[in-house]
C-alpha positions in Angstrom: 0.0 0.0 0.0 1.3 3.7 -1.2 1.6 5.6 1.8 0.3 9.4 2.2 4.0 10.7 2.2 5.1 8.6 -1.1 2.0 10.2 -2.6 2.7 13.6 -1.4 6.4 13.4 -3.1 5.3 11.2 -6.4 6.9 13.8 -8.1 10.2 13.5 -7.1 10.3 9.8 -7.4 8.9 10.7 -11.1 12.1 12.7 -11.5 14.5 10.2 -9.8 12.8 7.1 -11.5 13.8 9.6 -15.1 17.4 10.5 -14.1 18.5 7.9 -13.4 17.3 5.9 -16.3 18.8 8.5 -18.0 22.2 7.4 -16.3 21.8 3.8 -16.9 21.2 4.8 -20.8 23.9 6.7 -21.0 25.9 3.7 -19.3 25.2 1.3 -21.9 27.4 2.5 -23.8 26.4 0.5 -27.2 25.1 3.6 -29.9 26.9 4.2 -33.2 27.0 8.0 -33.2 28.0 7.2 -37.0 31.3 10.1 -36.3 33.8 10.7 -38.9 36.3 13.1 -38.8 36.9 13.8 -42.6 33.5 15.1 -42.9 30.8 18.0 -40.8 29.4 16.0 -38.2 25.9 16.3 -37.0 24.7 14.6 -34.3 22.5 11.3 -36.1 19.3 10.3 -34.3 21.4 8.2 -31.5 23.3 11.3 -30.4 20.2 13.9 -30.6 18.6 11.0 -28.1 21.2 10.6 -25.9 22.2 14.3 -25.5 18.9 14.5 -23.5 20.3 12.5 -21.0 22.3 15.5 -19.9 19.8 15.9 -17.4 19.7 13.2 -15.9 22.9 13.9 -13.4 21.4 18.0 -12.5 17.8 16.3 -12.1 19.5 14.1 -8.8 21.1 17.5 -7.5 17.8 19.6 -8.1 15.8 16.8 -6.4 17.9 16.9 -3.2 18.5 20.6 -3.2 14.9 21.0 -2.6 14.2 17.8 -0.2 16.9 18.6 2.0 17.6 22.5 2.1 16.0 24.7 4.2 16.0 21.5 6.7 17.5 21.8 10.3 20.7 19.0 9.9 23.1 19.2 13.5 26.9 18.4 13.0 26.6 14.7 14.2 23.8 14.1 11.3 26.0 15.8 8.9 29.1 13.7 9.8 26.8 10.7 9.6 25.6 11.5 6.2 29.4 12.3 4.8 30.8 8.9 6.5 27.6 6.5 4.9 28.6 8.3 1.4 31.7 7.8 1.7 31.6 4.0 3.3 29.1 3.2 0.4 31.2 4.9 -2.3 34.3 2.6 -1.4 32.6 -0.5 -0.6 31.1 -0.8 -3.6 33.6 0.6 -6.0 36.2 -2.0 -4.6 33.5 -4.9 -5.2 33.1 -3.7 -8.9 36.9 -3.6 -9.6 38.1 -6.5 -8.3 35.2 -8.8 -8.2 33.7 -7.8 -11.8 36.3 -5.8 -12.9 39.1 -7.6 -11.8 38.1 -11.7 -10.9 35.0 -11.9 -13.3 36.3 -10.0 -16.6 40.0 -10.8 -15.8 41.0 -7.6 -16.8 44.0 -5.5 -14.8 43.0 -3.8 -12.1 44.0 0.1 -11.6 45.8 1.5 -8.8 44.7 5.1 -10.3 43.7 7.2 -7.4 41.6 9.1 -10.1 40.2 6.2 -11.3 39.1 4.8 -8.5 37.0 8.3 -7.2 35.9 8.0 -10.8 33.0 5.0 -10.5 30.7 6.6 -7.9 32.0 10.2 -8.5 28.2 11.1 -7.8 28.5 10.0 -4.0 31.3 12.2 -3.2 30.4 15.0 -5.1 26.6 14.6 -3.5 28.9 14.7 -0.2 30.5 17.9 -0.7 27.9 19.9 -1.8 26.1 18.4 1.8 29.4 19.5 3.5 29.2 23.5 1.7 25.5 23.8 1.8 25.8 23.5 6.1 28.2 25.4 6.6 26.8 28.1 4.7 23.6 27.4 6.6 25.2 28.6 9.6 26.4 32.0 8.0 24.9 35.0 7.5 21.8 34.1 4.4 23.1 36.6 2.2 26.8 34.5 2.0 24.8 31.5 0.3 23.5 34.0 -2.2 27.0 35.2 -2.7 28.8 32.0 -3.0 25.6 30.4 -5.0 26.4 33.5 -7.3 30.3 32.8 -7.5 29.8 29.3 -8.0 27.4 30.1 -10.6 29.3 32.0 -12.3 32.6 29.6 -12.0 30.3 26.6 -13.3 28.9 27.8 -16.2 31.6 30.6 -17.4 34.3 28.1 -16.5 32.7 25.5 -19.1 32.5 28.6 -21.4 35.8 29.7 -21.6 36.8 26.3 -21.8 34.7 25.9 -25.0 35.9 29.3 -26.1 39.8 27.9 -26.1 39.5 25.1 -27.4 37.7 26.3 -30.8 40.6 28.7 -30.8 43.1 26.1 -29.9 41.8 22.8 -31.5 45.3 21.3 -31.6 44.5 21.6 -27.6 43.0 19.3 -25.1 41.1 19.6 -22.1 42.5 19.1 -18.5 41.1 16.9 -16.5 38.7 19.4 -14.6 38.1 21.3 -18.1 34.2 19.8 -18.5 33.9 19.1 -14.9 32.9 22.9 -13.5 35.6 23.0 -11.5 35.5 19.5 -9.9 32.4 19.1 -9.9 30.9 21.7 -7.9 28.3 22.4 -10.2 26.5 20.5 -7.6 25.7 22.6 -5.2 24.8 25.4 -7.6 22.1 22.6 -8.6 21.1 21.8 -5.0 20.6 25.5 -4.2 18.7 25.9 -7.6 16.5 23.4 -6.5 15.5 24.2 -3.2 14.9 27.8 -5.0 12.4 26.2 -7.6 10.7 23.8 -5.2 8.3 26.3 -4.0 8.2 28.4 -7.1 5.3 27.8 -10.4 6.5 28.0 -13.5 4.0 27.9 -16.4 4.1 24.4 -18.7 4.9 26.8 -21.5 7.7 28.8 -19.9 9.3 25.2 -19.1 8.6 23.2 -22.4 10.8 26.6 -23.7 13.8 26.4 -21.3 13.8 22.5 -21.9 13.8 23.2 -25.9 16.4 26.0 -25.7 18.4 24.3 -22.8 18.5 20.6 -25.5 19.2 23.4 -28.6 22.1 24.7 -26.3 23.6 21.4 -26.4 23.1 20.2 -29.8 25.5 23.1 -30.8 27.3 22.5 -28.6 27.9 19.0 -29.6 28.1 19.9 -33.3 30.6 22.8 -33.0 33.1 21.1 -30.5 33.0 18.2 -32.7 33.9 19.4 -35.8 36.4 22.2 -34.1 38.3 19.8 -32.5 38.0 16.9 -34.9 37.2 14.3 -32.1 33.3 13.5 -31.2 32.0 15.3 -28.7 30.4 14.0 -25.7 27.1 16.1 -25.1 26.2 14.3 -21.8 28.7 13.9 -18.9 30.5 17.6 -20.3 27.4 19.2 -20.6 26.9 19.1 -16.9 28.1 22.3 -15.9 26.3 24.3 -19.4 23.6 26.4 -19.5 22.0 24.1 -21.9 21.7 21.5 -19.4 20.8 23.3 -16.6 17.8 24.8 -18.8 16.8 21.3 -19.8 17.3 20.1 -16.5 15.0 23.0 -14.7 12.6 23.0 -16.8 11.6 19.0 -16.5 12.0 19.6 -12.6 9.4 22.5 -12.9 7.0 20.5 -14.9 6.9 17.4 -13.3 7.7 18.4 -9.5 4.4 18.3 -8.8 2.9 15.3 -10.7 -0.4 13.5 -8.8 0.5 10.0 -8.3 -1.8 7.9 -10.6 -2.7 5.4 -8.1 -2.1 2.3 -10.8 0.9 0.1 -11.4 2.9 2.4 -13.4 2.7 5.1 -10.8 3.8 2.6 -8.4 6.8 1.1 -10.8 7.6 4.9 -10.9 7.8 4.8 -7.2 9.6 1.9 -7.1 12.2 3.3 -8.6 12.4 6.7 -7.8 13.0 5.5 -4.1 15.3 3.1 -5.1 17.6 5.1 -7.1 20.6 5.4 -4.9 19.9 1.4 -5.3 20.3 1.6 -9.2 22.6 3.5 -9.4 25.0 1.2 -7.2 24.0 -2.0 -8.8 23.8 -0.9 -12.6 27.5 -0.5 -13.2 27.9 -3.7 -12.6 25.5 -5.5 -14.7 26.1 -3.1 -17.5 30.1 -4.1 -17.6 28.6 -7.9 -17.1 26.3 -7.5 -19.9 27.7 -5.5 -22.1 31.7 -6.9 -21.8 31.1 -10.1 -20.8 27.8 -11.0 -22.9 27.5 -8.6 -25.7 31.4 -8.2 -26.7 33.0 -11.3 -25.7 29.8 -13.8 -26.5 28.7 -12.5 -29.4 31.2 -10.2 -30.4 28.6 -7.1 -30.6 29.5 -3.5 -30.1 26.9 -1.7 -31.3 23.0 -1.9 -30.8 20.0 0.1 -32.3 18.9 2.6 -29.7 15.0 0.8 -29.2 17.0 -2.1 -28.0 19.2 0.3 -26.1 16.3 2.0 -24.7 14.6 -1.4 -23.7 17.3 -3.0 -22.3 18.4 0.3 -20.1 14.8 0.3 -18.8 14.5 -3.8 -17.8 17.6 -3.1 -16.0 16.7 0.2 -14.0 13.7 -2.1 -13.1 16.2 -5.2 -12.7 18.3 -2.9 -10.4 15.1 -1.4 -8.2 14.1 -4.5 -7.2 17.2 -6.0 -6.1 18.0 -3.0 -4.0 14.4 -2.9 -2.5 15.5 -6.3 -1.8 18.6 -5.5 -0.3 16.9 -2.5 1.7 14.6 -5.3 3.6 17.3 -7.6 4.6 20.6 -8.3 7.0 22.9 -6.2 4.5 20.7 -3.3 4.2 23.3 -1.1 5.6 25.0 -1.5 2.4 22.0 0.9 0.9 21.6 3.1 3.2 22.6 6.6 2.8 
């Protein structure tokens, strides 16, 4: 039985359950984006698809911006939430490299510091953004409008300027922070922009036209980083810290923040999800390398997929994924899950 609460927040599972399906489709990892160099690339129908899933990463900040800002968190809860990030973040990032990684898929396993923060990035950059957003709680308000602003500022311009060099400088390539708005704190400016929008109504219209200029944003971007540097651009994980995706990420989370939960077994598969997405996001790494190395590559020696299949196959596993970590919730190692 859907309880009153669930209910209350449908809409935020709604926009969990869709981010991070959006993840998992990124994941997969199996789309012929049909690049060549020698000629003008435009993004074919697999990349103008899979650019919208640029959202899916901001849509997880903008959710918790506005579920836990504004909420009364002591130091001990705030410790306790940074040390169950962290704990999970390792946990399970040394049972996917050397279990799957490493004992499964035989390959060599990385001692790459880098590398290693690099599977469950999300967790630790989730943890930061808790760890900035308190201790600005405890200043004066107008410094979170201040640093909001500056960090603002060094997300998007950063990303910018970073464009702007390389279309100068082709020859040039990116450091590693280049796409990542200055190590990812484009986080908190997400968090704080959602627990701004969580109270506010924007018109269908207004958000159907920030979610059409925010994906148009990105599609040139795409197009003119591509064919100015000669190498195919990625359009999801550098978009993060763009304009374009935080248009097309605000404008789904003012349109569906407030969706009425339908009461049938859709709404509830929605919910299922949506509550479960830490859950997903842990476990589908895993059965994405499994599936997709193991099966797809080594088995039947395919690389690439048509995007339906793509599609279907990302969606049976975010489902796949939900229930095995509602499973997991329910039982002895549930502390493994909980965040």
């Amino acid at each position: 039985m859907e309880t009153v609460a669930n209910k209350r927040y449908f809409g935020y599972d709604l926009l969990k359950a869709l981010a991070i399906f959006m993840v998992v489709f990124y994941h997969m990892n199996m789309l012929d984006f049909a690049f060549d160099s020698e000629f003008v690339y435009f993004p074919n129908l697999n990349k103008s698809i899979q650019i919208l899933a640029a959202a899916g990463v901001p849509l997880f900040f903008l959710v918790n911006g506005s579920l836990t800002l504004g909420k009364k968190l002591t130091s001990r809860k705030l410790i306790d939430k940074l040390g169950r990030l962290l704990y999970i973040s390792v946990i399970w990032t040394v049972l996917l490299r050397i279990v799957v990684i490493g004992f499964l898929l035989k390959n060599e396993i990385s001692l790459s510091i880098n590398e290693f923060l690099n599977y469950y990035w999300f967790f630790y950059s989730l943890a930061v953004a808790y760890l900035v957003n308190f201790a600005l709680g405890h200043l004066h308000k107008w410094c979170g409008y201040v640093v909001t602003i500056v960090l603002f500022s060094a997300t998007f311009v950063n990303n910018f300027i970073w464009d702007l060099y390389l279309f100068v400088n082709p020859e040039r390539s990116l450091p590693s922070w280049g796409h990542t708005g200055l190590f990812t704190l484009y986080g908190i400016v997400y968090t704080r922009i959602g627990a701004y929008l969580k109270d506010f109504q924007v018109r269908k219209l207004v958000c159907v036209i920030m979610m059409t200029i925010g994906y148009g944003l990105i599609y040139f971007e795409t197009v003119v980083m591509t064919n100015v540097t000669g190498q195919l651009f990625d359009g999801v994980n550098a978009a993060f810290p763009t304009i374009g995706a935080m248009l097309l990420s605000c404008g789904i989370f003012c349109i569906l923040k407030d969706a009425i939960f339908p009461n049938n077994k859709i709404g509830h598969l929605i919910t299922l999800v949506g509550r479960n997405s830490g859950g997903v996001y842990i476990f589908h790494l895993t059965l994405i390398i499994l599936i997709r190395e193991y099966v797809f590559k080594n088995e039947w020696n395919i690389i690439f997929l048509p995007i339906v299949l793509v599609l279907m196959i990302a969606a049976v596993l975010t489902i796949v994924c939900a229930l095995l970590s509602e499973k997991v919730r329910h039982s002895m190692f549930r502390s493994l899950l909980t965040f």
